[in-house]
C-alpha positions as CSV (number, residue, x, y, z in Angstrom):
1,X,20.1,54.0,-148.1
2,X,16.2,53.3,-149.3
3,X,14.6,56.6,-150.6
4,X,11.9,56.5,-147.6
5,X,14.9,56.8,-145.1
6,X,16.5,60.0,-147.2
7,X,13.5,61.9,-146.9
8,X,12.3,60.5,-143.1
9,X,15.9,61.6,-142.2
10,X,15.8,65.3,-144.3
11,X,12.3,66.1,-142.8
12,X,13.7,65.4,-139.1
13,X,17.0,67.4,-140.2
14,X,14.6,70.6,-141.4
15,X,12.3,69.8,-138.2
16,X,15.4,69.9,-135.7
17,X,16.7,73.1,-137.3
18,X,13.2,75.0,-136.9
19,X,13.4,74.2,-133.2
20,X,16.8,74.8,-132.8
21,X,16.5,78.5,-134.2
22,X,13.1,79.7,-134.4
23,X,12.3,79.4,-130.4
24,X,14.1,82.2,-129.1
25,X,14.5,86.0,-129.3
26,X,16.7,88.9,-128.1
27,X,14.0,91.9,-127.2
28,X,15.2,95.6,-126.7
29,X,15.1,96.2,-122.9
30,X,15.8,99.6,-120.9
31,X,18.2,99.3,-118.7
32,X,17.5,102.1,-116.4
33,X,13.8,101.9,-116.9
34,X,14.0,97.8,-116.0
35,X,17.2,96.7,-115.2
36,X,18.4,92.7,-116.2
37,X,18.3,90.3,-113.2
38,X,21.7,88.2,-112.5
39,X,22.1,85.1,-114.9
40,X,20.1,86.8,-117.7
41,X,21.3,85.9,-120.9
42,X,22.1,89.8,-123.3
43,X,23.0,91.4,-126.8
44,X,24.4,94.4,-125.5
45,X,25.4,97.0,-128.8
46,X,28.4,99.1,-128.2
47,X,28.3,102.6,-129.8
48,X,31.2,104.1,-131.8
49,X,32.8,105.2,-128.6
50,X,32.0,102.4,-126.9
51,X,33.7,99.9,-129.7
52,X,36.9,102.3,-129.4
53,X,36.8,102.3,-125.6
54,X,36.4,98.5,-125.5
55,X,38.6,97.4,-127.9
56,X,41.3,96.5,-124.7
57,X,38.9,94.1,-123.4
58,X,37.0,92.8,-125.9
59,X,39.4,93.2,-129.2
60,X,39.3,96.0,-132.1
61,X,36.2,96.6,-134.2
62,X,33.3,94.5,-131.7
63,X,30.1,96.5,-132.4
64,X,27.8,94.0,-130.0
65,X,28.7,91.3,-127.4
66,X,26.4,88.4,-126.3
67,X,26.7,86.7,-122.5
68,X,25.1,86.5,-119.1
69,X,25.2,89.2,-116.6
70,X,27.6,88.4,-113.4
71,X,26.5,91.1,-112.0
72,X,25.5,94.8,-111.3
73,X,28.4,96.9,-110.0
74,X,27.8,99.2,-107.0
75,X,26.8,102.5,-110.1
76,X,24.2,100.5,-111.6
77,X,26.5,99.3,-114.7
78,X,26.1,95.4,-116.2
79,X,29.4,93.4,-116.0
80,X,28.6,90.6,-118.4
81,X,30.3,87.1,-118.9
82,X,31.0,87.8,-122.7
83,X,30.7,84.3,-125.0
84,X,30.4,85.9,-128.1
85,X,31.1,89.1,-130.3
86,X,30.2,90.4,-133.5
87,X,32.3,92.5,-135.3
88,X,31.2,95.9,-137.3
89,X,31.8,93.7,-140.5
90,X,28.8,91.4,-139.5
91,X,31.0,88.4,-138.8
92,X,30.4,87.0,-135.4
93,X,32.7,84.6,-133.2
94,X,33.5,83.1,-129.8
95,X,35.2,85.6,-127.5
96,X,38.4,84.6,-126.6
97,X,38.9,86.8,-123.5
98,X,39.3,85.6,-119.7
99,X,36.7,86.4,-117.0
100,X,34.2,89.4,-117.2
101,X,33.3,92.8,-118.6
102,X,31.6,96.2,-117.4
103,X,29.8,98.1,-119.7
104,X,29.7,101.7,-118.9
105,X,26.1,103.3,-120.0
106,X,28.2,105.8,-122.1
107,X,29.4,102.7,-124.0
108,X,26.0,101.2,-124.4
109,X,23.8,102.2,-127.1
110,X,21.3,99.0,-126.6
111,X,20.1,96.4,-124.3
112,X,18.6,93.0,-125.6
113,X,17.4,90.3,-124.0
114,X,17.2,86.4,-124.5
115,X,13.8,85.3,-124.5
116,X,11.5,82.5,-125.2
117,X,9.1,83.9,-128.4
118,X,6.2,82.4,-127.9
119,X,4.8,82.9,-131.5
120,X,7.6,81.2,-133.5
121,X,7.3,78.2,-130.1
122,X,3.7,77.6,-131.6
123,X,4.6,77.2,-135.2
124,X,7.7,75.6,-134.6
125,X,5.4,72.8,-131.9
126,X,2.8,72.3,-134.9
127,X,6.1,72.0,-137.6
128,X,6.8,69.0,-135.2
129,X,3.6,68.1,-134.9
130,X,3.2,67.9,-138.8
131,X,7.0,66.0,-139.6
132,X,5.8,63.1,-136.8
133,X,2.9,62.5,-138.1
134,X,4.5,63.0,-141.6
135,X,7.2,60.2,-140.5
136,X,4.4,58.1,-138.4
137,X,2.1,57.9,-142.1
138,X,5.6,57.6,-144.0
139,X,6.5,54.4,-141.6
140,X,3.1,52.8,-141.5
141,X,2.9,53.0,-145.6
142,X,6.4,51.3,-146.4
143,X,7.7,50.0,-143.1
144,X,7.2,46.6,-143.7
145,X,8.8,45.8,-146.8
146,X,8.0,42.5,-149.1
147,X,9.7,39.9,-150.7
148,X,7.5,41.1,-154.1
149,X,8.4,44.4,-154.0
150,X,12.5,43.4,-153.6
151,X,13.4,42.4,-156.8
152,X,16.3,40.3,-157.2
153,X,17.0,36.8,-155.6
154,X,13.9,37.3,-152.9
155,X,16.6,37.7,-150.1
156,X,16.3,41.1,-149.2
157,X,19.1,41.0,-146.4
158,X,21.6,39.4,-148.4
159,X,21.7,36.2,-146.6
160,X,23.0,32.6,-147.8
161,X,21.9,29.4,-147.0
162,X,24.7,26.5,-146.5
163,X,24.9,24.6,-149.4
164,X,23.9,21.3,-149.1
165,X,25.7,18.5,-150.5
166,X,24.6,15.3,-151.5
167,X,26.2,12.2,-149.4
């Protein structure tokens, strides 16, 4: 692979991370004060009792969950679509359960949100902004190749022409 493709192809790796990561947020939300709307994607963070009380549904030692809310239930408590869980070692993997969970408030010691951050949205546009024009310059300065710059036979795609014989 030519050098200019590595680094085209590392700058649009790095790029693609940056807006892959750096867009989105979980803000700290009250859920009494302004409860989450259906469809609203959570971190909820269990508390000690809450891990131990749990554990039936969502497996021993989960310290946070992350989902959707299904629903509210008739007292006001989220039941959540769990997809994730993070464990009170740090380590974090797909839940494994079947349908949906309801977090009693006594359970609950925080409420996070999914959001767009608009801050990290800007610098992550202008990152993108930068690597095209980056790749656009990088393109326009060696796209087009020459025969003087190949060295070698001058047959820069490896191609052979039929020998001729004489008659």
């Amino acid at each position: 692979m030519h050098p200019v493709s590595r680094k085209v192809l590392a700058l649009v790796g790095v790029v693609g991370l940056a807006a892959d990561t750096a867009c989105y947020a979980y803000v700290p939300v009250s859920p009494r004060a302004a409860p989450v709307s259906t469809g609203s994607a959570v971190r909820v963070t269990l508390t000690t009792g809450g891990t131990e009380d749990l554990a039936r549904y969502l497996g021993p030692r989960v310290y946070a969950v992350d989902g959707s809310v299904a629903s509210i239930d008739p007292r006001g408590d989220p039941v959540i679509g769990v997809t994730w869980v993070q464990l009170v070692d740090g380590s974090r993997q797909p839940w494994m359960g079947e349908g949906v969970v309801t977090f009693p408030p006594a359970d609950v010691a925080g409420v996070a949100v999914h959001t767009l951050d608009r801050r990290k949205s800007y610098i992550v546009a202008a990152l993108v902004g930068i690597g095209l024009a980056t790749i656009a310059y990088t393109a326009l300065q060696g796209g087009g190749g020459n025969i003087r710059d190949n060295p070698g036979d001058g047959n820069p795609l490896g191609l052979r022409a039929p020998a001729i014989r004489p008659h």
